[in-house]
C-alpha positions as MATLAB code, in Angstrom:
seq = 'XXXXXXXXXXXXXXXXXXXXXXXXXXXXXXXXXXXXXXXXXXXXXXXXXXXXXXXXXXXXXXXXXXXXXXXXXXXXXXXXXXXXXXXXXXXXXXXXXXXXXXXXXXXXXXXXXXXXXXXXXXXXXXXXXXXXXXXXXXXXXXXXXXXXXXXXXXXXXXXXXXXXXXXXXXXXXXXXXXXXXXXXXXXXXXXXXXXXXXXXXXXXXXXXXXXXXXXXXXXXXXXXXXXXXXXXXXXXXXXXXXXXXXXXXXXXXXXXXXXXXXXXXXXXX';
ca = [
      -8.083  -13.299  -16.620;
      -8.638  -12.133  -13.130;
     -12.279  -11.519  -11.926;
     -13.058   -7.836  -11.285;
     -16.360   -8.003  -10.738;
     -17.234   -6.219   -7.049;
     -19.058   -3.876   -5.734;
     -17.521   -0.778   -5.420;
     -19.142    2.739   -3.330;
     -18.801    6.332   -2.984;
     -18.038    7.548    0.228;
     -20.440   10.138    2.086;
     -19.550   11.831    5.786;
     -19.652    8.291    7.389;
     -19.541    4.659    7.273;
     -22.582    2.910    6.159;
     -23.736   -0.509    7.523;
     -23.637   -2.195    4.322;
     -19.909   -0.927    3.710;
     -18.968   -2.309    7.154;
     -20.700   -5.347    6.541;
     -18.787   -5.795    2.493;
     -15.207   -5.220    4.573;
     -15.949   -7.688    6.812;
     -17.330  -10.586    4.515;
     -14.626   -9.606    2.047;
     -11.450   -7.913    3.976;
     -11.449   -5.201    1.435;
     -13.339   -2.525   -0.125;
     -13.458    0.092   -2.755;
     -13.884    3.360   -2.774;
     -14.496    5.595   -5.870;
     -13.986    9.175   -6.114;
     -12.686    9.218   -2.932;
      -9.972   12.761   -3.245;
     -10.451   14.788   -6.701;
      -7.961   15.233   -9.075;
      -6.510   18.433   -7.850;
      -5.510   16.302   -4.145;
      -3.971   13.585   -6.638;
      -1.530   16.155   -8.415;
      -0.955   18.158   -5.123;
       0.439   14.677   -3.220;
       2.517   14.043   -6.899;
       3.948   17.292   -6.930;
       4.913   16.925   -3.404;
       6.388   13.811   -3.458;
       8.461   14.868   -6.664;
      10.306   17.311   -4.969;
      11.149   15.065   -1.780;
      12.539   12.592   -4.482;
      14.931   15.227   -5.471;
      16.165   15.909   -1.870;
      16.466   12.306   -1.120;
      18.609   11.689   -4.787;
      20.621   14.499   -4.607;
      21.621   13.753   -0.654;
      21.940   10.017   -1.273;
      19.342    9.483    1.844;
      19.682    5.824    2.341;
      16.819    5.162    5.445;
      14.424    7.069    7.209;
      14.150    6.128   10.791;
      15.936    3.135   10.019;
      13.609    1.782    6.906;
      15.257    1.456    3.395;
      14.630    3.866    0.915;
      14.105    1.572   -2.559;
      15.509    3.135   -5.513;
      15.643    2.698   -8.937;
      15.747    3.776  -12.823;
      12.913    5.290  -14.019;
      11.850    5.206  -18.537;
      14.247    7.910  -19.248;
      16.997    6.706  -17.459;
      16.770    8.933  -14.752;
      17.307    7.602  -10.921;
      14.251    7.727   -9.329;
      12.514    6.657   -5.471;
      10.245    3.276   -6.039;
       9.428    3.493   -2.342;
       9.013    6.353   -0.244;
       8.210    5.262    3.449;
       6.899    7.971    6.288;
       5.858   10.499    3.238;
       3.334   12.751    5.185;
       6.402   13.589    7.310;
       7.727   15.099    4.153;
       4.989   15.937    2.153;
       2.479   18.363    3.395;
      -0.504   17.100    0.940;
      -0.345   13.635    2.108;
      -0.225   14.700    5.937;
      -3.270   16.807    4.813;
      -5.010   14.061    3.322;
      -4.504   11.535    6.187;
      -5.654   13.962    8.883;
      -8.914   14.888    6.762;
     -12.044   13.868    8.854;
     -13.336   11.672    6.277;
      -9.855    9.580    6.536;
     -10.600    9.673   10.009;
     -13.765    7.864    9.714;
     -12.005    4.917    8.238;
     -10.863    3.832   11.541;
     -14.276    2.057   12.653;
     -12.966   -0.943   10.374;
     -11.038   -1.597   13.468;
     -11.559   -1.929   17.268;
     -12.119    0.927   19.450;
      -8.578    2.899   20.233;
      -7.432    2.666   16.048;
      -4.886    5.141   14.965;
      -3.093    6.036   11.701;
       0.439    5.089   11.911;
       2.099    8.176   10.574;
       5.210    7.326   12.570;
       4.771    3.990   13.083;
       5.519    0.842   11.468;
       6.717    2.095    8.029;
       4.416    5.371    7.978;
       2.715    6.171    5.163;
       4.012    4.721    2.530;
       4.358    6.025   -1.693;
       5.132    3.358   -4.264;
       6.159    4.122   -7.501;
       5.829    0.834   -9.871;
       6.869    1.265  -13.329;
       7.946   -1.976  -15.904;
      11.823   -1.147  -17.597;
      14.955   -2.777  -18.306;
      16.048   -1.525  -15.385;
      13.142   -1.107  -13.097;
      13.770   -2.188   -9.322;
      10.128   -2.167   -8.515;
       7.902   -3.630  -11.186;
       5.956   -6.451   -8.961;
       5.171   -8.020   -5.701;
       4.622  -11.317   -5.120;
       2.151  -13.126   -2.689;
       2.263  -11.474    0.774;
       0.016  -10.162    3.890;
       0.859   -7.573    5.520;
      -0.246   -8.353    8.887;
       2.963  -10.621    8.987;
       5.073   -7.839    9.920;
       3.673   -7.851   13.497;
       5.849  -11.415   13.952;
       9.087   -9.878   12.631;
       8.461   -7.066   15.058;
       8.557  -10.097   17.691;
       4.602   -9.150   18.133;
       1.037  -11.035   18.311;
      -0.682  -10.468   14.953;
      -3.330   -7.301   15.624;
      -5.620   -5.875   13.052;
      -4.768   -3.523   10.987;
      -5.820   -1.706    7.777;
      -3.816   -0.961    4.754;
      -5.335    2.211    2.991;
      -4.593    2.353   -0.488;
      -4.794    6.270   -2.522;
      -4.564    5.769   -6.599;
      -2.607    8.138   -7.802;
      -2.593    6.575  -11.367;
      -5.275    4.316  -12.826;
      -4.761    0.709  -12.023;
      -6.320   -2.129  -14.190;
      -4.657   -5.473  -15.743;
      -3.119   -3.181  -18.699;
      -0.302   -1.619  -16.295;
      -0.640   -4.900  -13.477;
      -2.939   -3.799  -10.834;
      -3.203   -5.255   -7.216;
      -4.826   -8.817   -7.129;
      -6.465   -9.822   -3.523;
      -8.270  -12.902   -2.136;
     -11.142  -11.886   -0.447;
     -12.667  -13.363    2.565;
      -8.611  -14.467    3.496;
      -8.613  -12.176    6.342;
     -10.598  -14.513    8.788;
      -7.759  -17.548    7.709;
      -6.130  -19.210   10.532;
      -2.331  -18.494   11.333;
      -1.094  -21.178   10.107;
      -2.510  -20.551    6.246;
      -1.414  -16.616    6.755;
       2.080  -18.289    7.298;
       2.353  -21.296    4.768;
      -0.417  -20.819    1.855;
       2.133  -19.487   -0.592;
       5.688  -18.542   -0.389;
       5.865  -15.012    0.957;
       6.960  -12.308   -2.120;
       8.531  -15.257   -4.040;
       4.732  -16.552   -5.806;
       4.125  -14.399   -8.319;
       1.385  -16.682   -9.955;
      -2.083  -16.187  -10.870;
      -4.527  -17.652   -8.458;
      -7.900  -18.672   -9.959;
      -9.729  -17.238   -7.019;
      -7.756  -13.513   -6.991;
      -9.762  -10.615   -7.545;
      -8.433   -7.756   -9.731;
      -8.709   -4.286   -7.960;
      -9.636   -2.075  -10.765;
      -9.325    1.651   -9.837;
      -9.026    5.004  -11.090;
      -7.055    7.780   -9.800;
      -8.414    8.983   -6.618;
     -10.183    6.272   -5.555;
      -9.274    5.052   -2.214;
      -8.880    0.682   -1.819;
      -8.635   -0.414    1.781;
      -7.761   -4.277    2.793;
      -7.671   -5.926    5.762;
      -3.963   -6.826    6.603;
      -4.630  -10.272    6.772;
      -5.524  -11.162    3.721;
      -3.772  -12.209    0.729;
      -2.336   -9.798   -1.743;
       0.084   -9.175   -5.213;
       0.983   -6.698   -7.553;
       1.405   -8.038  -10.941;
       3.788   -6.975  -13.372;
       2.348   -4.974  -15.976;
       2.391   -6.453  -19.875;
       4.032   -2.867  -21.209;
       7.076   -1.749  -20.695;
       7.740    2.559  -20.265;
       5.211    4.906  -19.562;
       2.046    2.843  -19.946;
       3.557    0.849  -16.802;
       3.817    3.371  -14.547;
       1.454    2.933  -11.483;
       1.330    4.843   -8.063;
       0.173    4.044   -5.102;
       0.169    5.832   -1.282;
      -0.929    3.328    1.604;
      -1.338    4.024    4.910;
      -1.469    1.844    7.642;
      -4.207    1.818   10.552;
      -3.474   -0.155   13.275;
      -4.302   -0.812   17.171;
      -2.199   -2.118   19.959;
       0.899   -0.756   21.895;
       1.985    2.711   20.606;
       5.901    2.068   19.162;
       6.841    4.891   16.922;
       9.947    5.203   15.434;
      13.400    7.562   15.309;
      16.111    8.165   13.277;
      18.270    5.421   15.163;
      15.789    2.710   15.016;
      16.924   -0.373   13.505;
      16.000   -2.025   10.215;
      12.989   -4.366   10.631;
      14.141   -7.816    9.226;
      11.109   -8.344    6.811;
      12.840   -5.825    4.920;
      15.711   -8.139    3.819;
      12.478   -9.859    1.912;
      12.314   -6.433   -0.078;
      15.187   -7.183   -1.910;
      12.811   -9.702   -3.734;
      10.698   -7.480   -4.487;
      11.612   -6.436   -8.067;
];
């Protein structure tokens, strides 16, 4: 059994010192209540019908990142993961451009930004245990370690995670290691094998969340999805992240070229 116990806070119209102080001592933290449930459906809806596009025009990339795709409980081809959604989906560009996302960025040094167009944008994934399922876990991972494939100096960043679904142990949930974020390069590299450990770790934390609350972790620290213990419907979990980052501005195009860390995604399953 993971531990869940954490403290978790509602977000007012800014940033309190103690929530500053929990992400740093812990790289992560956890907002509830963060959008209500009429933001949750508006972002599903909208993400629906760019699913459809994308199936029924066999869209392979966007701006040279792999669309992941895969069978959903009723046999029906669905996306697992959308990347650069608010560039699609008018709800989730609304969402990341709301003042209160804005806040967020004073987790990070002075000049953050949201990387809508950056990176791998905002990014929708759509977990769900079947036979046939493409996307049911995620092994061991950071995502700061992007920056090297990129051929770049590691550079904080934040991952900001919306629930779309609820999220506990029954349907897998995201397990973290807090306080992993201030680890030296050479244990962000080498403590486990990246996307191929999938096994419990007797210090992860289970991230227990309900739809519309908002997660954020430090991209340094160390992070899984589990698989969930059902199979169909009772599986199914959604998640949008969006990355926060600092540094040199690189956004991408429609002829950029596939980041090699992506190869690892075909691991992911």
């Amino acid at each position: 059994m993971s531990k869940t116990q954490y403290k978790k806070f509602t977000f007012g119209e800014h940033l309190t010192d103690e929530q500053i102080a929990f992400f740093n001592r812990n790289g992560f933290i956890h907002f509830q209540g963060f959008v209500t449930r009429q933001t949750v459906d508006d972002i599903l809806k909208s993400t629906e019908q760019v699913q459809k596009e994308w199936i029924a025009n066999k869209v392979e990339k966007i701006k040279g990142v792999p669309i992941k795709y895969g069978v959903d409980v009723n046999g029906e081809t669905i996306v697992h993961r959308f990347p650069f959604t608010s560039q699609f989906c008018e709800p989730v560009k609304r969402f990341v451009q709301d003042p209160h996302f804005q806040e967020l960025k004073k987790l990070l040094p002075p000049g953050a930004r949201i990387a809508e167009n950056e990176k791998d944008g905002v990014i929708f994934n759509h977990y769900v245990n079947t036979e046939h399922s493409n996307f049911r876990q995620m092994g061991w991972h950071t995502d700061s370690m992007r920056d090297v494939f990129y051929g770049k100096k590691i550079m904080p960043m934040l991952n900001v995670g919306l629930y779309l679904d609820d999220s506990s142990e029954s349907n897998g949930g995201l397990r973290i290691l807090p306080g992993t974020h201030r680890q030296n390069i050479m244990s962000m590299m080498f403590r486990k094998a990246y996307f191929l450990n999938n096994g419990r770790d007797k210090n992860e934390m289970l991230v227990d969340a309900k739809a519309g609350d908002l997660v954020i972790h430090d991209g340094r620290i160390w992070h899984r999805v589990a698989m969930a213990p059902v199979l169909g419907e009772a599986s199914r979990r959604r998640v949008m992240y969006t990355p926060v980052i600092v540094g040199a501005f690189q956004p991408k195009h429609e002829h950029s070229r596939t980041p090699l860390y992506h190869h690892f995604q075909k691991l992911v399953k």
